[in-house]
C-alpha positions as CSV (number, residue, x, y, z in Angstrom):
1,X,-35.2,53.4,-12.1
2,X,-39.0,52.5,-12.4
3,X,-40.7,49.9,-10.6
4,X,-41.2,47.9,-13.3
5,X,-37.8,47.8,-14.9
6,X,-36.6,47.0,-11.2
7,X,-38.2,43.9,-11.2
8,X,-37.1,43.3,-14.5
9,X,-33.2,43.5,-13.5
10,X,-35.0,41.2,-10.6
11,X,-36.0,38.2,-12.4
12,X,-32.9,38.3,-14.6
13,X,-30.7,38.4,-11.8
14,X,-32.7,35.4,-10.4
15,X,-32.7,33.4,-14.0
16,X,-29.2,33.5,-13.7
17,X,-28.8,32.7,-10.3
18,X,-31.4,29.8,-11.4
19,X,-29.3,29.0,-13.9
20,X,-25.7,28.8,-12.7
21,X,-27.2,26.6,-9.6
22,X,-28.4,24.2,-12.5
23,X,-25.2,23.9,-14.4
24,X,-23.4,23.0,-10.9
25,X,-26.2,20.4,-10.4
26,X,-25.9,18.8,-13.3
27,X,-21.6,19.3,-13.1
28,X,-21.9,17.2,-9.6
29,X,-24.3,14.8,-10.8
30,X,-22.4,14.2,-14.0
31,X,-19.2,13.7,-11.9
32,X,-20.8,11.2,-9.6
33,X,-22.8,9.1,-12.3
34,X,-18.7,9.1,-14.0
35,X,-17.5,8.0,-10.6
36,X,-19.9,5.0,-10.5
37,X,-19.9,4.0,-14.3
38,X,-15.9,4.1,-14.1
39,X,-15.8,2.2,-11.3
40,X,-14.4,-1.6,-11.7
41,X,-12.4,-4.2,-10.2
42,X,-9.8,-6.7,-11.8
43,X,-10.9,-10.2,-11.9
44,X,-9.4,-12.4,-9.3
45,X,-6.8,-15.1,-10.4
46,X,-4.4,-13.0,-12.8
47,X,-1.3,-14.5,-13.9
48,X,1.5,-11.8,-13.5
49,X,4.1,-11.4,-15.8
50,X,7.4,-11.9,-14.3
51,X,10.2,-9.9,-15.3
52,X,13.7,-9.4,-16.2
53,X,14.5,-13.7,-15.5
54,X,17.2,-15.3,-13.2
55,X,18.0,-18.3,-13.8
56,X,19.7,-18.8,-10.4
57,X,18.0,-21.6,-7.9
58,X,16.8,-21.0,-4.2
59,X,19.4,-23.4,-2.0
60,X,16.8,-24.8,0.8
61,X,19.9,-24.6,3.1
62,X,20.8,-20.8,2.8
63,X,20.2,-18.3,4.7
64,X,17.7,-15.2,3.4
65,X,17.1,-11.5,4.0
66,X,13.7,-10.0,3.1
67,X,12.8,-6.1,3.4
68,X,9.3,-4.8,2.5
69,X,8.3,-1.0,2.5
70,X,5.3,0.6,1.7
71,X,7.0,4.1,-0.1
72,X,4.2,6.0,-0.2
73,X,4.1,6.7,-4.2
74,X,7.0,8.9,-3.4
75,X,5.7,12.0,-1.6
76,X,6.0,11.3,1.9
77,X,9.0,13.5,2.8
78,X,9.0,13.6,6.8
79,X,7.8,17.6,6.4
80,X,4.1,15.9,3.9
81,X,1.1,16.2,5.1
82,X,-1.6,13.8,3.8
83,X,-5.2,15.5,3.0
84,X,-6.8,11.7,4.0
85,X,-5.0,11.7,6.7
86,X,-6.4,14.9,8.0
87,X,-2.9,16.7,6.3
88,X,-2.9,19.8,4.0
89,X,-1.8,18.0,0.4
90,X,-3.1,15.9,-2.3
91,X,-0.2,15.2,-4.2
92,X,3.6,15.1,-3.8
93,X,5.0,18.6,-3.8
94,X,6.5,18.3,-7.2
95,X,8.0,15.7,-10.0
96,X,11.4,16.5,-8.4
97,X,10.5,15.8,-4.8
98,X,8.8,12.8,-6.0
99,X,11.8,11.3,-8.1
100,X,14.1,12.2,-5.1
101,X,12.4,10.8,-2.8
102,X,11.7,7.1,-5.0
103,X,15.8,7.6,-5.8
104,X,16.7,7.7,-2.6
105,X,14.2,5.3,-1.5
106,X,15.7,2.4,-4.6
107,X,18.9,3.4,-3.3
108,X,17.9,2.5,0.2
109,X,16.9,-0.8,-0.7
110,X,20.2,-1.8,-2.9
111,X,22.0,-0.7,0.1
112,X,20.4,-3.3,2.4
113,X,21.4,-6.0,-0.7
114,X,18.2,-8.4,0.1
115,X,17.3,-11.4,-1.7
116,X,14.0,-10.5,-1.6
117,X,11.8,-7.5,-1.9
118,X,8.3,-6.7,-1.7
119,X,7.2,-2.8,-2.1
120,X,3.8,-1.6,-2.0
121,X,2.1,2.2,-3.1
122,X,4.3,2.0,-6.8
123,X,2.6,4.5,-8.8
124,X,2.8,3.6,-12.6
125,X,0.5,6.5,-13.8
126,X,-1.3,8.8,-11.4
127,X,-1.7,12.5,-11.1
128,X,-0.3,12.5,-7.3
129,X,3.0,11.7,-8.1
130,X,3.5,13.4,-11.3
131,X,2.4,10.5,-14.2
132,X,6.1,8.8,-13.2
133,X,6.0,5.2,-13.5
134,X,7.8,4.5,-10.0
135,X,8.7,0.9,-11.0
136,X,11.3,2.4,-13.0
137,X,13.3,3.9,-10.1
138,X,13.4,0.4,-8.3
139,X,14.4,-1.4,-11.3
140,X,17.5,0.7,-12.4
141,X,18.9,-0.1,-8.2
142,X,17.8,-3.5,-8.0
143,X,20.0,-4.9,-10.7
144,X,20.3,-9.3,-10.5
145,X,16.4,-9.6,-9.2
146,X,13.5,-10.3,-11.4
147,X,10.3,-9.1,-10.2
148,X,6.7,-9.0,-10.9
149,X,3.9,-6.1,-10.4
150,X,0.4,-6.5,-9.4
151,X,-1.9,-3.6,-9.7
152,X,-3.8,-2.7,-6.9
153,X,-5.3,0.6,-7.3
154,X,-6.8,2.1,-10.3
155,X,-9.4,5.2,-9.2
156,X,-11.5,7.6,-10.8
157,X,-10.2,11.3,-11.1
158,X,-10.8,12.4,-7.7
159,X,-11.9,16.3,-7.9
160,X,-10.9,17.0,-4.3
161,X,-9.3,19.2,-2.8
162,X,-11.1,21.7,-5.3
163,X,-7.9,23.7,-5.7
164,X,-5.2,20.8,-5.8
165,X,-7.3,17.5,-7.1
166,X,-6.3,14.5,-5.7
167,X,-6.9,13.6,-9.6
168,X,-6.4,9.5,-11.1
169,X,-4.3,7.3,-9.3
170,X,-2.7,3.9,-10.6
171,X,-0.7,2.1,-8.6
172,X,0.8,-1.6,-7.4
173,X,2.6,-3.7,-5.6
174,X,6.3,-5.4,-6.4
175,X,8.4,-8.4,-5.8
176,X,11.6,-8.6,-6.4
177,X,13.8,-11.7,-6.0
178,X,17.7,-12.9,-6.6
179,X,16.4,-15.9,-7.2
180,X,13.9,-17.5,-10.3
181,X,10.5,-16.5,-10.1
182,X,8.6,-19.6,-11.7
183,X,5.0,-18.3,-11.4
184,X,3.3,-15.4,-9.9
185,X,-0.4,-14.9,-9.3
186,X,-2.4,-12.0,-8.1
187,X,-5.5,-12.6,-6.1
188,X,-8.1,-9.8,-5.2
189,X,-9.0,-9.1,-1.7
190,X,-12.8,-8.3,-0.9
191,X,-14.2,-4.8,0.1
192,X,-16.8,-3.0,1.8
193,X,-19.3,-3.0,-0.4
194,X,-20.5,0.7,0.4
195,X,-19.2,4.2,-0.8
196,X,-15.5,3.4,0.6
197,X,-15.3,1.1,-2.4
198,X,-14.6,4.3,-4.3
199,X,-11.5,5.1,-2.7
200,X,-10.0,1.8,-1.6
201,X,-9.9,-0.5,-4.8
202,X,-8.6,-2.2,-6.5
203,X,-6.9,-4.1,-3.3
204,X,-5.1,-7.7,-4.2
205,X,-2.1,-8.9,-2.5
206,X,0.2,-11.2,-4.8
207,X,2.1,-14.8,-4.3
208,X,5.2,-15.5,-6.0
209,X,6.5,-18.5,-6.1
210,X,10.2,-19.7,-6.2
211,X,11.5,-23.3,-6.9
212,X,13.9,-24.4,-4.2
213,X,17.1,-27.2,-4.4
214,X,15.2,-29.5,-2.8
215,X,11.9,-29.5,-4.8
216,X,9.8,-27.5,-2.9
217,X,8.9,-24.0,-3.1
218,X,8.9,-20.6,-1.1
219,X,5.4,-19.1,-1.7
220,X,6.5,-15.4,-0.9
221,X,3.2,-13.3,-0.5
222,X,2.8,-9.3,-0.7
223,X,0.3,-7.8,0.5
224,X,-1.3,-4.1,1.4
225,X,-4.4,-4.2,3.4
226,X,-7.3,-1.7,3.0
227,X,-6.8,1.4,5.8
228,X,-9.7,4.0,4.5
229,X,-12.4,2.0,5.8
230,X,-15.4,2.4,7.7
231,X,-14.3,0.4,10.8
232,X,-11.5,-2.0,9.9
233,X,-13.1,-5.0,9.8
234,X,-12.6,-5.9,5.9
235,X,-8.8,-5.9,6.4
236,X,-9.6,-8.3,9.0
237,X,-11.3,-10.3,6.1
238,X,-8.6,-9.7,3.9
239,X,-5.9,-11.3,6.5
240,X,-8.3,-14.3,6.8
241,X,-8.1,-14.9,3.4
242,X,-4.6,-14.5,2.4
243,X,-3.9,-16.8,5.3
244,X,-6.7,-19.8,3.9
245,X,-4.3,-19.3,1.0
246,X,-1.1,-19.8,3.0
247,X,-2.3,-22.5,4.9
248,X,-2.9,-24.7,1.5
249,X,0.8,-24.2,0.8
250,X,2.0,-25.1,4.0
251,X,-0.2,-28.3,4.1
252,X,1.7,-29.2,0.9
253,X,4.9,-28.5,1.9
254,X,5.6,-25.4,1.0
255,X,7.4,-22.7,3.1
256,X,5.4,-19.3,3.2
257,X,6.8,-15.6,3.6
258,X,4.5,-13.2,3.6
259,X,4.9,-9.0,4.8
260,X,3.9,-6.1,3.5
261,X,1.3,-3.7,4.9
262,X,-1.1,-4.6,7.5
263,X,-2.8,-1.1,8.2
264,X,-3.0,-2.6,11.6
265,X,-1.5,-2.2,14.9
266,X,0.8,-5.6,14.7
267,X,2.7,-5.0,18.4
268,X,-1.1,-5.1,19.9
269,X,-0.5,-1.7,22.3
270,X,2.1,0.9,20.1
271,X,0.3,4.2,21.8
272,X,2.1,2.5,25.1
273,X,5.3,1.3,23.2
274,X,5.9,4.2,21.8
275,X,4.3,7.0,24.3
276,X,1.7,8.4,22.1
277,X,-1.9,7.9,22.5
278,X,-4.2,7.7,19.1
279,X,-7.3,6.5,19.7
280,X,-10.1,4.5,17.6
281,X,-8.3,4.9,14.1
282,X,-9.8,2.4,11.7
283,X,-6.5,1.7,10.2
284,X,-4.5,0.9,14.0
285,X,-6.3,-1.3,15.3
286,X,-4.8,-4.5,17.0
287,X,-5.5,-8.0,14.5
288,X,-8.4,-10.0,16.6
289,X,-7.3,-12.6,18.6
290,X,-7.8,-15.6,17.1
291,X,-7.1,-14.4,13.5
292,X,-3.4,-15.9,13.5
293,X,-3.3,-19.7,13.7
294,X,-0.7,-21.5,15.7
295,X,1.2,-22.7,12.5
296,X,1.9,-19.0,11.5
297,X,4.1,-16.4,13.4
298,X,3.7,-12.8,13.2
299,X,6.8,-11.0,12.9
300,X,6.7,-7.3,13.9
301,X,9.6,-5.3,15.3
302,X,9.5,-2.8,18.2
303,X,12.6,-1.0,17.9
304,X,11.4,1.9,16.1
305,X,7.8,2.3,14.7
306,X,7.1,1.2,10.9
307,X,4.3,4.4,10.1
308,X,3.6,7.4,10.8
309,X,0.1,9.1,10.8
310,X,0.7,11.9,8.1
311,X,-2.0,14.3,9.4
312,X,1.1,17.2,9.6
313,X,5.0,17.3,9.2
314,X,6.6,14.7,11.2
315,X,7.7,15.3,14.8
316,X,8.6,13.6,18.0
317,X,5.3,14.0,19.3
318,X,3.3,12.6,16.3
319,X,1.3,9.2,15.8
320,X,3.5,6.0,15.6
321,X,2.7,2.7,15.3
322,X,4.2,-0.7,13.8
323,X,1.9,-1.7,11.2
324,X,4.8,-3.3,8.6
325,X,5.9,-6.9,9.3
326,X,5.8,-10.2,8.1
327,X,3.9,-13.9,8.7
328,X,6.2,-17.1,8.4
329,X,5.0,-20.5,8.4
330,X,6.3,-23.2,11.2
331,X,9.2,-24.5,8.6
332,X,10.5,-20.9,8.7
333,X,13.0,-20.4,11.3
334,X,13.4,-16.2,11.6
335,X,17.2,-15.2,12.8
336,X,16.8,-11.5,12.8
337,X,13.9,-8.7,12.2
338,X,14.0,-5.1,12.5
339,X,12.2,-1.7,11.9
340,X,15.1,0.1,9.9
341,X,15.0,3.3,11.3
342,X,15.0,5.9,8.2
343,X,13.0,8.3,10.4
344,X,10.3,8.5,7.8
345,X,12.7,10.9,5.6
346,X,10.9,9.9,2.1
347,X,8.0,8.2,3.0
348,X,5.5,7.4,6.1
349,X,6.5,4.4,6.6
350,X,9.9,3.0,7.5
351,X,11.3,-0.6,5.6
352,X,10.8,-3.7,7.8
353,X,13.8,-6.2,7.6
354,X,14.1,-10.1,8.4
355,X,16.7,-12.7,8.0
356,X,15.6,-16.3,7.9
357,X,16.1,-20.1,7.2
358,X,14.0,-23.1,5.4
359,X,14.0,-25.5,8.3
């Protein structure tokens, strides 16, 4: 080949090398300008629609069980592995393991008959769990409740891992009751500000609010704080500001439940509870002193841990902490809590239980 036809091939070669590194430019720079223009948050102070009515009143004398679970959009099997986490998947292995895992979930929770439930990580439509509207599974099991649902997560298609995308995610939070729902409100929490605001919105928690015999009400509050964060402050923030909500309704009269998930390490010192050292994970640490006021008590159970961390297939020897309880005001009187053990078979986190009484 002559000289001249050698740097011919040469520049064409280059041209197209020139050329494929543009399209990829102009591929990531499209994707993250979508990211950003796609990017919103729901305005604070949305009524919820409550469903499927009861017309049957709270007695202020009885006696009440609550559960709240976190069920991990249903693909938390104990052998998952979260790629956030520092795990190897993106999405649930498959529809199927998804649906059995939200069946057997529902069926959990209609087994432990409460009279109240609160569920976080719902999916309604996201690419992780298959496009299954979750709600669906906990409705058909948890027959004689009505219940509300307050979206919490709505992201952008994430295009990561390249070969298994994370994809779009939409997803909530639940209350279900035996009892009439007269109002429910959902109230969004602040978050950081920077790039972590891609991945951790659209967070809210929600208060529902049920009549009682003797004309007051239970303000029952779900909540899932934000655990992808840059050092876990802003769930502090979030805590402060569902409990400036609480307090209100206590100072009137109310009585306040609130549980869910706290992404934070509610026994204070779980790596000694439960024998396994973790470290400065954003999502573990202890709430700051001070943060709880003296009219609110912090239920969390030490019996068996709440959460797993789902970096690999769950073992003996893995990361466990409480991070699933609940807050009562001082006209609550709790009777019995406790982690139920499920050990984390169909999701990373077990259910939290509590009994209580309207002083």
């Amino acid at each position: 080949m002559s000289e001249k036809k050698k740097k011919s091939l040469l520049k064409r070669i280059l041209l197209s090398v020139l050329a494929v590194f543009i399209v990829l430019v102009l591929v990531v720079v499209g994707y993250v300008v979508y990211v950003f223009a796609t990017y919103y948050r729901l305005e604070d102070n949305i009524a919820l629609d409550v469903e499927s009515k009861v017309s049957a009143v709270c007695d202020a004398d009885g006696e009440y069980t609550i559960v709240s679970w976190n069920m991990g959009f249903g693909a938390y099997s104990d052998d998952y592995s979260f790629f956030m986490d520092g795990g190897k998947y993106s999405r649930a292995f498959s529809k199927q393991a998804a649906t059995d895992n939200m069946t057997a979930m529902a069926a959990r929770v209609a087994e432990l008959d409460p009279d109240f439930a609160i569920i976080q990580e719902v999916d309604i439509n996201s690419t992780r769990s298959y496009h299954l509207d979750e709600r669906v599974f906990l409705t058909e099991k948890l027959t004689g409740h009505t219940y509300d649902f307050a979206q919490n997560f709505d992201s952008p298609y994430l295009f990561y891992p390249i070969f298994c995308p994370h994809g779009k995610a939409v997803s909530g939070i639940m209350t279900f009751s035996k009892y009439n729902i007269e109002s429910a409100l959902r109230r969004s929490f602040p978050v950081e500000t920077g790039v972590t605001k891609l991945v951790d919105l659209d967070r809210c928690y929600s208060v529902s609010r049920i009549p009682l015999s003797n004309g007051k009400t239970l303000c029952l509050y779900n909540m899932h704080l934000s655990a992808y964060t840059s050092d876990g402050t802003i769930a502090t923030e979030q805590l402060k500001m569902i409990i400036s909500d609480m307090e209100t309704e206590y100072k009137a009269g109310n009585y306040v439940v609130c549980g869910g998930d706290f992404n934070k390490d509610l026994l204070g010192n779980s790596d000694e509870i439960f024998g396994i050292s973790f470290g400065d994970v954003t999502w573990a640490q202890p709430i700051p002193e001070g943060t709880i006021p003296e009219w609110l008590t912090l239920v969390a159970d030490s019996n068996a841990p709440s959460c797993r961390n789902a970096d690999r297939p769950y073992d003996e020897t893995d990361m466990v902490l409480t991070v699933d309880g609940f807050l009562v005001s001082a006209n609550v009187e709790v009777t019995y809590s406790a982690v139920v053990d499920e050990q984390f078979a169909h999701s990373d986190h077990n259910p939290v239980i509590m009994k209580f009484k309207l002083k």
